[in-house]
PyMOL Python script that loads the backbone (N, CA, C, O; Angstrom):
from pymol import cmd

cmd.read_pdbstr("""\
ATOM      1  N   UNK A   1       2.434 -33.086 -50.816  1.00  0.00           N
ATOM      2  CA  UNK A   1       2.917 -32.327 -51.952  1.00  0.00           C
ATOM      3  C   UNK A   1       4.005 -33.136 -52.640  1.00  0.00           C
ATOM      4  O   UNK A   1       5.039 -33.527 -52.097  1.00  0.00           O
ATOM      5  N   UNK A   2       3.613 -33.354 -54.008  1.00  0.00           N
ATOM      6  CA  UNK A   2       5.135 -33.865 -54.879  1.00  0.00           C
ATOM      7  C   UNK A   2       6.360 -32.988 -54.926  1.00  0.00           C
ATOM      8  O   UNK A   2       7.541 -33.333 -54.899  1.00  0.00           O
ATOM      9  N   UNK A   3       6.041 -32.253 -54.973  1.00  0.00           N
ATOM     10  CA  UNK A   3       7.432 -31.408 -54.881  1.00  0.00           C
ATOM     11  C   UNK A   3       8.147 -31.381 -54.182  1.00  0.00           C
ATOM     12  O   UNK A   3       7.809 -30.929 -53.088  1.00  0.00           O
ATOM     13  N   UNK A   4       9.381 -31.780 -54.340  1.00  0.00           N
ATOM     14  CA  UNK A   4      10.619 -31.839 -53.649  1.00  0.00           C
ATOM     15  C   UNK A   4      11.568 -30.919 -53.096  1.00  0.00           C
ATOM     16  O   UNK A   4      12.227 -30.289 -53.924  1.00  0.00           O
ATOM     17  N   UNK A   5      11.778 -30.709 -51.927  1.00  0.00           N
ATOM     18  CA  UNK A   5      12.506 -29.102 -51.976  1.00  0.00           C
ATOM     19  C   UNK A   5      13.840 -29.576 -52.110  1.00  0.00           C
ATOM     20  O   UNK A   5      14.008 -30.780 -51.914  1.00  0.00           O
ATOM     21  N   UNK A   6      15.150 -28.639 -52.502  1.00  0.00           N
ATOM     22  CA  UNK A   6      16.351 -28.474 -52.309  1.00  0.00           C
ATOM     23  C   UNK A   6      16.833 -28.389 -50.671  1.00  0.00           C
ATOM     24  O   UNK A   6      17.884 -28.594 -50.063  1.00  0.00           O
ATOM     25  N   UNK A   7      15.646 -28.027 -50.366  1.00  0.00           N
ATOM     26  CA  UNK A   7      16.097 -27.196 -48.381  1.00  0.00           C
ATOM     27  C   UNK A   7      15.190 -26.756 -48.222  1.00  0.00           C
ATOM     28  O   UNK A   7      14.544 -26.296 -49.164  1.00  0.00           O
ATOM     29  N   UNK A   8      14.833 -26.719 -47.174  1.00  0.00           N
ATOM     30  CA  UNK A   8      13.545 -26.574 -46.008  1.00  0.00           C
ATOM     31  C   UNK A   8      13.857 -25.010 -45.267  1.00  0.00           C
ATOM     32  O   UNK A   8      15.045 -24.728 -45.110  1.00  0.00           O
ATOM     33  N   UNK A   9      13.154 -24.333 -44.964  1.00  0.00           N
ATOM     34  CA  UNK A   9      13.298 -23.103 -44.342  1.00  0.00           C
ATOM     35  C   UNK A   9      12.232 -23.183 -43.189  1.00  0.00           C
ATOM     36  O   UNK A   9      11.083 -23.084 -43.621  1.00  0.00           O
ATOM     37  N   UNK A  10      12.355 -23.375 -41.513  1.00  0.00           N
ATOM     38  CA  UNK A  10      10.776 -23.177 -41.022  1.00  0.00           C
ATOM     39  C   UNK A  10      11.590 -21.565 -40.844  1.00  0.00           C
ATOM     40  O   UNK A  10      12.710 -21.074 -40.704  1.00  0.00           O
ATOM     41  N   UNK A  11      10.249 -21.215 -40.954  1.00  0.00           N
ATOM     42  CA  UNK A  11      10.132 -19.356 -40.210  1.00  0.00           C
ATOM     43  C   UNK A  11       9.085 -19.581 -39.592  1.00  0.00           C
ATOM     44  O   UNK A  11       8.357 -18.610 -39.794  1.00  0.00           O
ATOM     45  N   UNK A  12       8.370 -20.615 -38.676  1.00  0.00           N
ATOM     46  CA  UNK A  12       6.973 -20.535 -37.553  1.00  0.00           C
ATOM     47  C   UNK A  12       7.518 -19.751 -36.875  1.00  0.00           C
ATOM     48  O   UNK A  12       8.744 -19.648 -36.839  1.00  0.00           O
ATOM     49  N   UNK A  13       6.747 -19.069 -36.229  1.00  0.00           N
ATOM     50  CA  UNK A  13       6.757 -18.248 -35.261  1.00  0.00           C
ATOM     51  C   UNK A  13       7.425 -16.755 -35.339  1.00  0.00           C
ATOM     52  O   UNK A  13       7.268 -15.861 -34.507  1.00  0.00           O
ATOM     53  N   UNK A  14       8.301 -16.690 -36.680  1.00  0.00           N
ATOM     54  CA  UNK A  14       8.536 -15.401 -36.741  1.00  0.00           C
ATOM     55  C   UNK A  14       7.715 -14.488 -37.143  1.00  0.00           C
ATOM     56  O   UNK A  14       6.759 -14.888 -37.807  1.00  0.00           O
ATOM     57  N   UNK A  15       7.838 -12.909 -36.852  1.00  0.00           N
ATOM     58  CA  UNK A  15       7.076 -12.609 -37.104  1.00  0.00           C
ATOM     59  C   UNK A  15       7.403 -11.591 -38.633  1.00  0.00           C
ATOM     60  O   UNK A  15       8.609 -11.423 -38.817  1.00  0.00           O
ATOM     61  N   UNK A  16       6.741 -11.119 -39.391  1.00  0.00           N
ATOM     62  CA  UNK A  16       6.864 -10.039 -40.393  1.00  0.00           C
ATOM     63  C   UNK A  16       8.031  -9.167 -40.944  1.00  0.00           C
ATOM     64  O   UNK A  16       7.322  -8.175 -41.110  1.00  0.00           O
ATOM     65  N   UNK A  17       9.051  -8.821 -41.289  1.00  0.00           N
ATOM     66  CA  UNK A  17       9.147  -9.520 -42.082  1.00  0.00           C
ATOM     67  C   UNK A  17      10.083 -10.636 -42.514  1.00  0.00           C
ATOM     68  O   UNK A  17      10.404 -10.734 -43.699  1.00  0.00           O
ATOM     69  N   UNK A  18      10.485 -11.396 -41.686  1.00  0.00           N
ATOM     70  CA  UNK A  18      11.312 -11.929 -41.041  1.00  0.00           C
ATOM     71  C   UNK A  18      11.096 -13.576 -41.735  1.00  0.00           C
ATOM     72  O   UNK A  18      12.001 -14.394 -41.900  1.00  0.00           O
ATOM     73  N   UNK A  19      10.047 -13.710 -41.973  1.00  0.00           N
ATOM     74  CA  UNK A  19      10.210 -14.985 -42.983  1.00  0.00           C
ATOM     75  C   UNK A  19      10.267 -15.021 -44.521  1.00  0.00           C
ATOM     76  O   UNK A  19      10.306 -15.974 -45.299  1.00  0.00           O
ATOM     77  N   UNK A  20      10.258 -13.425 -44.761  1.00  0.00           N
ATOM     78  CA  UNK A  20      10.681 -13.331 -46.207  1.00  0.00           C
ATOM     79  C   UNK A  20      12.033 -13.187 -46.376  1.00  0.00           C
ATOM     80  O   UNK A  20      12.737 -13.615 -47.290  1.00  0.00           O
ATOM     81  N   UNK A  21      12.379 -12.439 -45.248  1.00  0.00           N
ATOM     82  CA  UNK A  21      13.991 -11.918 -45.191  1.00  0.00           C
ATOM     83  C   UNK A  21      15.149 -13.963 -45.002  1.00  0.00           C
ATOM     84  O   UNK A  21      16.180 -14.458 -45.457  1.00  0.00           O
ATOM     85  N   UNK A  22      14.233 -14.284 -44.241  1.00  0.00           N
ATOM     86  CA  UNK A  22      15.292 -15.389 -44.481  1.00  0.00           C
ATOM     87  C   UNK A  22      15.075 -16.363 -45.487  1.00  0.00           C
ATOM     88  O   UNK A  22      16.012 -17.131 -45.711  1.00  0.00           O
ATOM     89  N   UNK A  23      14.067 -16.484 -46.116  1.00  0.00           N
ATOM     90  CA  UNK A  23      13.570 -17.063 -47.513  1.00  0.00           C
ATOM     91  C   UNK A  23      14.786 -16.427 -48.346  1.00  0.00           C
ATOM     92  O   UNK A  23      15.642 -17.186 -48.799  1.00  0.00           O
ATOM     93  N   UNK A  24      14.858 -15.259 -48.519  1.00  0.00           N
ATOM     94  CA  UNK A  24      16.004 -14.699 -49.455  1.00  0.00           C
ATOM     95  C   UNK A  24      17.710 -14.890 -49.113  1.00  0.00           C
ATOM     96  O   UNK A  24      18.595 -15.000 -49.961  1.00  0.00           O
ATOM     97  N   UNK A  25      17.871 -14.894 -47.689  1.00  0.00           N
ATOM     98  CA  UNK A  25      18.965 -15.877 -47.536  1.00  0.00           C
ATOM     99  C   UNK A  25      18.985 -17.416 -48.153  1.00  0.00           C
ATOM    100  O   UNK A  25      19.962 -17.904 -48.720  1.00  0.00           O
ATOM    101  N   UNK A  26      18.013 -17.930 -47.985  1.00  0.00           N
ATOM    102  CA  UNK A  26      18.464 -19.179 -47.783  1.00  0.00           C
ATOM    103  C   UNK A  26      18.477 -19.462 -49.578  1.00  0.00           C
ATOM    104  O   UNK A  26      19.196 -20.264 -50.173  1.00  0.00           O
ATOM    105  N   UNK A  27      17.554 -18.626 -50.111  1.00  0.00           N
ATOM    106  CA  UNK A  27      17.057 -18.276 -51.868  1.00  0.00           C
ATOM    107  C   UNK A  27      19.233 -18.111 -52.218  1.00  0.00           C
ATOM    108  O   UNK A  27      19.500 -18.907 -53.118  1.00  0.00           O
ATOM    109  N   UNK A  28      19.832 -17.764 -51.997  1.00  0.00           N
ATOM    110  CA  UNK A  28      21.057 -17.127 -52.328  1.00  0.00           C
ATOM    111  C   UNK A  28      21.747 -18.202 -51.696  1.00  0.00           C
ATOM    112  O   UNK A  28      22.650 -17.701 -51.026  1.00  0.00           O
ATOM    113  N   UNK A  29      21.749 -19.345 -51.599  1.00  0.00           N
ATOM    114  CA  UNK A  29      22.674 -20.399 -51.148  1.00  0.00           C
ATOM    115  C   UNK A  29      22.208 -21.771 -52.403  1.00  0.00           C
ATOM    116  O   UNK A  29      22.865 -22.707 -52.861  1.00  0.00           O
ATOM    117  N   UNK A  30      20.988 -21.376 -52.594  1.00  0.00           N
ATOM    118  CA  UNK A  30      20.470 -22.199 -53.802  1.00  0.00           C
ATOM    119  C   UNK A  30      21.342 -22.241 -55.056  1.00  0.00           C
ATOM    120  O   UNK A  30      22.333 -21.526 -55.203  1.00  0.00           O
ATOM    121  N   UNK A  31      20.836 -23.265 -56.082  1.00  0.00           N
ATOM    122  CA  UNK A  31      21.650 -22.423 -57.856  1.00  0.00           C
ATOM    123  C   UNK A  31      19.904 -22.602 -58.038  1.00  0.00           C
ATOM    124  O   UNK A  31      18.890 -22.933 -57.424  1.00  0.00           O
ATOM    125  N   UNK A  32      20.454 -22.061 -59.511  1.00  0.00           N
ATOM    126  CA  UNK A  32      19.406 -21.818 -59.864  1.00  0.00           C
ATOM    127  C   UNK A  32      18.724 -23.044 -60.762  1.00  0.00           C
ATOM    128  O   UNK A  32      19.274 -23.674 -61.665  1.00  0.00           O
ATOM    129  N   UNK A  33      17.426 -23.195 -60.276  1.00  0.00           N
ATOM    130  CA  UNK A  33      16.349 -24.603 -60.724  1.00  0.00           C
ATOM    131  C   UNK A  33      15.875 -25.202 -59.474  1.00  0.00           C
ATOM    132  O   UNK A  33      14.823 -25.830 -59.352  1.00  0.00           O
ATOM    133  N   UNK A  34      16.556 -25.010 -58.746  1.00  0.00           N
ATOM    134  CA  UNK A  34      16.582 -25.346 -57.066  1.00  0.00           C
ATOM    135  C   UNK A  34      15.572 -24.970 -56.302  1.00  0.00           C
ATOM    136  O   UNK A  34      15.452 -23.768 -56.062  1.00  0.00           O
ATOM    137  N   UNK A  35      14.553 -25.999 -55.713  1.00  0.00           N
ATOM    138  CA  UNK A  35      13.567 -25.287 -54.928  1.00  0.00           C
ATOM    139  C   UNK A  35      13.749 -25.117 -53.247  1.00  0.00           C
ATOM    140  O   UNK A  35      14.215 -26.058 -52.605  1.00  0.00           O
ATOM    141  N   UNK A  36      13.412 -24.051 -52.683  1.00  0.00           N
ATOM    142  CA  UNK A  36      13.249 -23.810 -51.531  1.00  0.00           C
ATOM    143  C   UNK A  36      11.869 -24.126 -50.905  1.00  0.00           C
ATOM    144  O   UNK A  36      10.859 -23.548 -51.305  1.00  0.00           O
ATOM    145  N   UNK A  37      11.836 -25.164 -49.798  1.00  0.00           N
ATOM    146  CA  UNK A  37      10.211 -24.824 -49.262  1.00  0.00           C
ATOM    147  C   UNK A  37      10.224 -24.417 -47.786  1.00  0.00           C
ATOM    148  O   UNK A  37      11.010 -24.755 -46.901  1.00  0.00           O
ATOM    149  N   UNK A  38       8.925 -23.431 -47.732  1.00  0.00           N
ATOM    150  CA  UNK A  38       9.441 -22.129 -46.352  1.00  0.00           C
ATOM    151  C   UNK A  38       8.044 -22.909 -45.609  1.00  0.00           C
ATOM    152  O   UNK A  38       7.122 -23.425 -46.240  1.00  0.00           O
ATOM    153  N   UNK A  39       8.155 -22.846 -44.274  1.00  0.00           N
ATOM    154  CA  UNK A  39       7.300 -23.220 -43.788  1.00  0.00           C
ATOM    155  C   UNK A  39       6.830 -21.977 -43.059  1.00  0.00           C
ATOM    156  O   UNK A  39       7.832 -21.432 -42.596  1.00  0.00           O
ATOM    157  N   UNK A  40       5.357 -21.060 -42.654  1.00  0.00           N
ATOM    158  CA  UNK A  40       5.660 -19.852 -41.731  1.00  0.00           C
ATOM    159  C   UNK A  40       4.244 -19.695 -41.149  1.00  0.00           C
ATOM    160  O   UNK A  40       3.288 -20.159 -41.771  1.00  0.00           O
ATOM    161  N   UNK A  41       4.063 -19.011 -39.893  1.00  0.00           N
ATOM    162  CA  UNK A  41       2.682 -18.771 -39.241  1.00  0.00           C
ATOM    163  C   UNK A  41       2.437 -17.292 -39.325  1.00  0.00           C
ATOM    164  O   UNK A  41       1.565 -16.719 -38.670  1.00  0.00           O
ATOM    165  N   UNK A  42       3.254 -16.706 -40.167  1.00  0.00           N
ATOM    166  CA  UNK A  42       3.092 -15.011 -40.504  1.00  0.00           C
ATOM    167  C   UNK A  42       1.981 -15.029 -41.381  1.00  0.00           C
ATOM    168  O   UNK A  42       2.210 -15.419 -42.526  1.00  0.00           O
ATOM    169  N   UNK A  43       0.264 -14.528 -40.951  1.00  0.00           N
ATOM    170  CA  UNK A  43      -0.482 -14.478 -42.160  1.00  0.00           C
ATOM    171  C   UNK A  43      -0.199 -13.745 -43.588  1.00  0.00           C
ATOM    172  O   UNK A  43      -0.579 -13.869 -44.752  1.00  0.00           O
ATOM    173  N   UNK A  44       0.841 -12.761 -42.709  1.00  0.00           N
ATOM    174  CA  UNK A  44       1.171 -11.776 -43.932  1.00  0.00           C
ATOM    175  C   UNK A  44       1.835 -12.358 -45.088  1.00  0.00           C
ATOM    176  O   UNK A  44       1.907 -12.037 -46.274  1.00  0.00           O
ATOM    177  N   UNK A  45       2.323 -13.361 -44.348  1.00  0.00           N
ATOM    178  CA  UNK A  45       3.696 -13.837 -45.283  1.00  0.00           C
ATOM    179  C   UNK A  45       3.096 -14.068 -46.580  1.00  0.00           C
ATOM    180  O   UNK A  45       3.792 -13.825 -47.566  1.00  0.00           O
ATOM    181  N   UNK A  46       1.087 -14.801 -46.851  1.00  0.00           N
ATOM    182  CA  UNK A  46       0.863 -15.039 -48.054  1.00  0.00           C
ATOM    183  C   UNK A  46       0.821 -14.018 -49.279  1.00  0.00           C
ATOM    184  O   UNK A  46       0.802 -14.291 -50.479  1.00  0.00           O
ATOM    185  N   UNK A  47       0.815 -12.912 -48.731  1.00  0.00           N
ATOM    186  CA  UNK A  47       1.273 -11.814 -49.664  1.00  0.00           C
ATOM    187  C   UNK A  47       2.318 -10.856 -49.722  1.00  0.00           C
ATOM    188  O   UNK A  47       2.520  -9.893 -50.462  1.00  0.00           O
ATOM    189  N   UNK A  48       3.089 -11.474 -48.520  1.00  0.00           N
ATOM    190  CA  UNK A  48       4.451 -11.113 -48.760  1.00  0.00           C
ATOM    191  C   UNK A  48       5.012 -11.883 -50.064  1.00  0.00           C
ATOM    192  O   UNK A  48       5.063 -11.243 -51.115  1.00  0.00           O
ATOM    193  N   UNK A  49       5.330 -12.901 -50.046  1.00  0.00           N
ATOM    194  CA  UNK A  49       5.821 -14.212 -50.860  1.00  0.00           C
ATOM    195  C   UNK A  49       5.051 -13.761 -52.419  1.00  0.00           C
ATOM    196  O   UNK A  49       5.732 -13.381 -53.371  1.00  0.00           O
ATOM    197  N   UNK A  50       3.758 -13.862 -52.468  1.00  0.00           N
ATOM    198  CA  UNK A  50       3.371 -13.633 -53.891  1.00  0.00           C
ATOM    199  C   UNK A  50       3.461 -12.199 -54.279  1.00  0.00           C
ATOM    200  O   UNK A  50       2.634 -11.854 -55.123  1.00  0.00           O
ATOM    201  N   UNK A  51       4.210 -11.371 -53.886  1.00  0.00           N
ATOM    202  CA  UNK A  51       4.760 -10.294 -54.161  1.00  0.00           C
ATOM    203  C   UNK A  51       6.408 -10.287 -54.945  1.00  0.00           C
ATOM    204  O   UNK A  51       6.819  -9.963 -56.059  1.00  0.00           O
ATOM    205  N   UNK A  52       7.116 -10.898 -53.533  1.00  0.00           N
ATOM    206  CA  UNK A  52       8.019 -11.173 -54.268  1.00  0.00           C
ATOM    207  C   UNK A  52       8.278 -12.157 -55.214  1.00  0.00           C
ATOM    208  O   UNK A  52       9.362 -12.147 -55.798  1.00  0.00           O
ATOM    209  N   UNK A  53       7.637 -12.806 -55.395  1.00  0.00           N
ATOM    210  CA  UNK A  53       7.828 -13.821 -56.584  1.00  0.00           C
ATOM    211  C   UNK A  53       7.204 -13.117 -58.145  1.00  0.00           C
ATOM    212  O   UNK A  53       7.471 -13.546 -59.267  1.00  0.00           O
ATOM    213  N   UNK A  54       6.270 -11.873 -57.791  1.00  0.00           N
ATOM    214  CA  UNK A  54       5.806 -11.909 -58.723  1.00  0.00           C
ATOM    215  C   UNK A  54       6.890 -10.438 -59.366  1.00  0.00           C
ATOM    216  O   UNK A  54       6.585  -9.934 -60.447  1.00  0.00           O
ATOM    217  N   UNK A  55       7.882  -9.996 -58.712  1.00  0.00           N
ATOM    218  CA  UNK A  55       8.975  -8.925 -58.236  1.00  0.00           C
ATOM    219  C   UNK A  55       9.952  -9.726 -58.779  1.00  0.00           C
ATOM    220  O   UNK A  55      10.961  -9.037 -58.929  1.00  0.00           O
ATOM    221  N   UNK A  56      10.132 -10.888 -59.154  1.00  0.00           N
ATOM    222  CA  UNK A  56      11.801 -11.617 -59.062  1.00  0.00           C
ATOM    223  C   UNK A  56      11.718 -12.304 -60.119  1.00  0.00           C
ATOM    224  O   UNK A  56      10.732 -12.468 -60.837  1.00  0.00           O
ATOM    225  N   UNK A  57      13.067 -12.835 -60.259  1.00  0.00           N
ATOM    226  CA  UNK A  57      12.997 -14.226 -61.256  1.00  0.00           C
ATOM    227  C   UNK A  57      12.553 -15.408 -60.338  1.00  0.00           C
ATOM    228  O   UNK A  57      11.971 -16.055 -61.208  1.00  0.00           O
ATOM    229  N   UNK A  58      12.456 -15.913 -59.572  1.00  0.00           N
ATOM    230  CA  UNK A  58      12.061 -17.111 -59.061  1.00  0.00           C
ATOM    231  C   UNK A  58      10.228 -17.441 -59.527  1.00  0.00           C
ATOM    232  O   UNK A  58       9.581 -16.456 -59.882  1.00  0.00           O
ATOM    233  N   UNK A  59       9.846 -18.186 -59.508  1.00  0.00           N
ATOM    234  CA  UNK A  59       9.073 -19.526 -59.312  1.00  0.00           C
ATOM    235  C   UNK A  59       8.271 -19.990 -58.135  1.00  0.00           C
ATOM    236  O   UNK A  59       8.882 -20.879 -57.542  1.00  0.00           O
ATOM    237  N   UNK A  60       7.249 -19.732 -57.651  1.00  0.00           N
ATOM    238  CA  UNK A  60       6.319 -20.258 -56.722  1.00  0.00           C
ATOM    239  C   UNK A  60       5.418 -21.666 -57.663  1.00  0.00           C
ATOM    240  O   UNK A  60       4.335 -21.515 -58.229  1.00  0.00           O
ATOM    241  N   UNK A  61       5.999 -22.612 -57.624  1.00  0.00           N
ATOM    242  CA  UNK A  61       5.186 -23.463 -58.276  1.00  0.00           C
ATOM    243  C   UNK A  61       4.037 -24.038 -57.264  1.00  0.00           C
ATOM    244  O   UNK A  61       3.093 -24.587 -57.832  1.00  0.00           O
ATOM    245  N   UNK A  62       4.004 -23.990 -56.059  1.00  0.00           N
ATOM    246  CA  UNK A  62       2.934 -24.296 -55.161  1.00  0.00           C
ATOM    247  C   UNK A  62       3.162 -23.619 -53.688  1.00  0.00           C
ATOM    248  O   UNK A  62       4.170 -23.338 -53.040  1.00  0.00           O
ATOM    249  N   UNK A  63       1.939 -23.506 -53.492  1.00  0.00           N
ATOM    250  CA  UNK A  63       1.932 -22.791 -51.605  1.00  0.00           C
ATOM    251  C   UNK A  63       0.593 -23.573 -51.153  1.00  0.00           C
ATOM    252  O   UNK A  63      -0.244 -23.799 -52.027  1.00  0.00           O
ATOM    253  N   UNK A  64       0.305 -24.082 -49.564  1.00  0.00           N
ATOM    254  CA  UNK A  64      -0.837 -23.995 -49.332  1.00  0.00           C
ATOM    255  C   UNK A  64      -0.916 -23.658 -47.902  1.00  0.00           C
ATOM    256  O   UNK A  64      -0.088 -22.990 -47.283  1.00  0.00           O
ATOM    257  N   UNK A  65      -1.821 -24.101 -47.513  1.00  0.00           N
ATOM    258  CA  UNK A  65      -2.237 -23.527 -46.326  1.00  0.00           C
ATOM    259  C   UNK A  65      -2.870 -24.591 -45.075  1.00  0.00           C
ATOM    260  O   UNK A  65      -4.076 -24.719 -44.865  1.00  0.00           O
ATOM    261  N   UNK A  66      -1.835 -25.278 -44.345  1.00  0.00           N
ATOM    262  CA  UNK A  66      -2.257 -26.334 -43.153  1.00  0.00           C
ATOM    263  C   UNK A  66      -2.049 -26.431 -41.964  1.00  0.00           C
ATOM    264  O   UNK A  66      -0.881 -26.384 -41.577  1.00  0.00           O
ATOM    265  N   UNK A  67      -2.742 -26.538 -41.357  1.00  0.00           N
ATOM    266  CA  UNK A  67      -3.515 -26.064 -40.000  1.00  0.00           C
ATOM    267  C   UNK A  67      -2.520 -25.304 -39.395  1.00  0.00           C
ATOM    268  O   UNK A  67      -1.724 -25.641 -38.519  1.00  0.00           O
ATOM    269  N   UNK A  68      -2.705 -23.881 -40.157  1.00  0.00           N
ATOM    270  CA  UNK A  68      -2.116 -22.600 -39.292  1.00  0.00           C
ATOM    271  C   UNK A  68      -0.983 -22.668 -40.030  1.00  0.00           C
ATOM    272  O   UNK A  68      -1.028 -21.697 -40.786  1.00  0.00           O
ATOM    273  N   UNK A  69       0.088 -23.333 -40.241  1.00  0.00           N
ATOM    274  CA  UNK A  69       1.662 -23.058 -41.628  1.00  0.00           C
ATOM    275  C   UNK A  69       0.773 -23.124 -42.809  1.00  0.00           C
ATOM    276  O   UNK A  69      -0.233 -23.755 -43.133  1.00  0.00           O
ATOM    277  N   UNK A  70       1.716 -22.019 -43.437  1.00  0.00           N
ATOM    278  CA  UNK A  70       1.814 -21.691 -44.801  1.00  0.00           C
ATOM    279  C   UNK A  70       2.970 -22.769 -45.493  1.00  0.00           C
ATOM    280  O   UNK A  70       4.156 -23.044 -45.308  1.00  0.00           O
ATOM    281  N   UNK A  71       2.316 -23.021 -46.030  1.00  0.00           N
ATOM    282  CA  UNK A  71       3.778 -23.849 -47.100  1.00  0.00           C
ATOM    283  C   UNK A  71       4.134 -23.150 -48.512  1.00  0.00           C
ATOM    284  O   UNK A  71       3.381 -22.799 -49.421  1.00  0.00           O
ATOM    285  N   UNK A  72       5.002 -23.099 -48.435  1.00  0.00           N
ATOM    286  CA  UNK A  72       5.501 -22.128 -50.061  1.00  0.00           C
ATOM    287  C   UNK A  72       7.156 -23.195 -50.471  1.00  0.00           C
ATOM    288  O   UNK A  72       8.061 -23.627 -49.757  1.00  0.00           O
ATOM    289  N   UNK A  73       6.912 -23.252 -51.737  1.00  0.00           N
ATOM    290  CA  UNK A  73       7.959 -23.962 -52.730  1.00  0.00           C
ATOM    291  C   UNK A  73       8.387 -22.969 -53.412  1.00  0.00           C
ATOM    292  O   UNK A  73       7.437 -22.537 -54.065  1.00  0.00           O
ATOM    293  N   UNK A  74       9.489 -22.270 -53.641  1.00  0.00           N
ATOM    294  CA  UNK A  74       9.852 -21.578 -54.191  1.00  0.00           C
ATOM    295  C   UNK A  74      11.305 -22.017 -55.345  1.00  0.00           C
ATOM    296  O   UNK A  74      12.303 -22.683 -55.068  1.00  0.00           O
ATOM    297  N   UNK A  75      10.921 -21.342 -56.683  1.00  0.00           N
ATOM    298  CA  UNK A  75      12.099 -22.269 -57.434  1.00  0.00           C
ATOM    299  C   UNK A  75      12.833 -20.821 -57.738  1.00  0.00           C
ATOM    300  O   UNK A  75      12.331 -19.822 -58.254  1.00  0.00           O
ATOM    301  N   UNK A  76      14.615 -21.083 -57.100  1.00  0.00           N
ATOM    302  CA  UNK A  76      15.584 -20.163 -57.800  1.00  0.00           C
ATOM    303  C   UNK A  76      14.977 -19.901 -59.320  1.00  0.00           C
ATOM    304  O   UNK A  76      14.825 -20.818 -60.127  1.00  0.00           O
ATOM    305  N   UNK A  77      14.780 -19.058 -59.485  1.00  0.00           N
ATOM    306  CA  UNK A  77      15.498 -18.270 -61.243  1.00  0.00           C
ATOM    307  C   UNK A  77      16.726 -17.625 -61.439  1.00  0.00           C
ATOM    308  O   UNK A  77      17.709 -17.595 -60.698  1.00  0.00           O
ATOM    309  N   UNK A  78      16.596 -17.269 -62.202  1.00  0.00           N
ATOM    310  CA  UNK A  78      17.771 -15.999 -62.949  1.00  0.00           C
ATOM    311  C   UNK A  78      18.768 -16.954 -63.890  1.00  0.00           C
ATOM    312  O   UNK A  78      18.726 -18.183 -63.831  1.00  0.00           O
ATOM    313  N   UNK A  79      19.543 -16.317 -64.641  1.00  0.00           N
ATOM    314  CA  UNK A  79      19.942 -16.866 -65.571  1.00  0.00           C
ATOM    315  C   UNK A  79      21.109 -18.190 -64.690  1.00  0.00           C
ATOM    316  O   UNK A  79      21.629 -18.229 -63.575  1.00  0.00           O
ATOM    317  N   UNK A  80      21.115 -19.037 -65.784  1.00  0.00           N
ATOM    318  CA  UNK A  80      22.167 -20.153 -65.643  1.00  0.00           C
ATOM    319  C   UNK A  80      23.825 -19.816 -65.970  1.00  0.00           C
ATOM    320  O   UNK A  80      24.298 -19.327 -66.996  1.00  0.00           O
ATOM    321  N   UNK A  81      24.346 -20.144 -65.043  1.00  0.00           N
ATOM    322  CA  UNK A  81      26.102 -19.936 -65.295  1.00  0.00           C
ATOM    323  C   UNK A  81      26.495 -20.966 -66.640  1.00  0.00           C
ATOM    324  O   UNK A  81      26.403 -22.193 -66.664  1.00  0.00           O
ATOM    325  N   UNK A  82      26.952 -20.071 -67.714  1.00  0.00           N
ATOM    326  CA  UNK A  82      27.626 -21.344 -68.725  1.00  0.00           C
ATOM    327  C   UNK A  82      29.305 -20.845 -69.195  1.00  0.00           C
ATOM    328  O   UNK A  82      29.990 -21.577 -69.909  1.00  0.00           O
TER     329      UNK A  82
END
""", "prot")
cmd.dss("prot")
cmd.show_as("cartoon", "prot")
cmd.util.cbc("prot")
cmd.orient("prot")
């Protein structure tokens, strides 16, 4: 994947909902433009994640799916501090 993360999140092995919940920690240490990429073995997580992204200001510019992790890139939104 070209995409570059800001910070890496694994959540393997957690289970439900527990790799969204720390996606959103780690989402709130970001600024915003900043990508997060989550690594997780929660099947749920693929529609956990495109829920909330589609719920938020953030950015899923890519996710896929390799042997058994989910990969998700997630880009901070919300407005810019000026």
């Amino acid at each position: 994947m070209a995409l570059q993360p800001d910070d890496v999140l694994d959540a393997r092995g957690l289970p439900c909902p527990l790799p969204l919940l720390k996606a959103k920690q780690a989402l709130s240490r970001l600024d915003v433009g900043q990508v997060l990429e989550v690594m997780a073995t929660d099947t749920g997580s693929w529609h956990d994640f495109d829920t909330f992204v589609a719920q938020s200001q953030h950015e899923m510019p890519a996710r896929e799916e390799r042997d058994d992790v989910y990969h998700y890139w997630i880009r901070k939104g919300g407005a810019r501090d000026t």
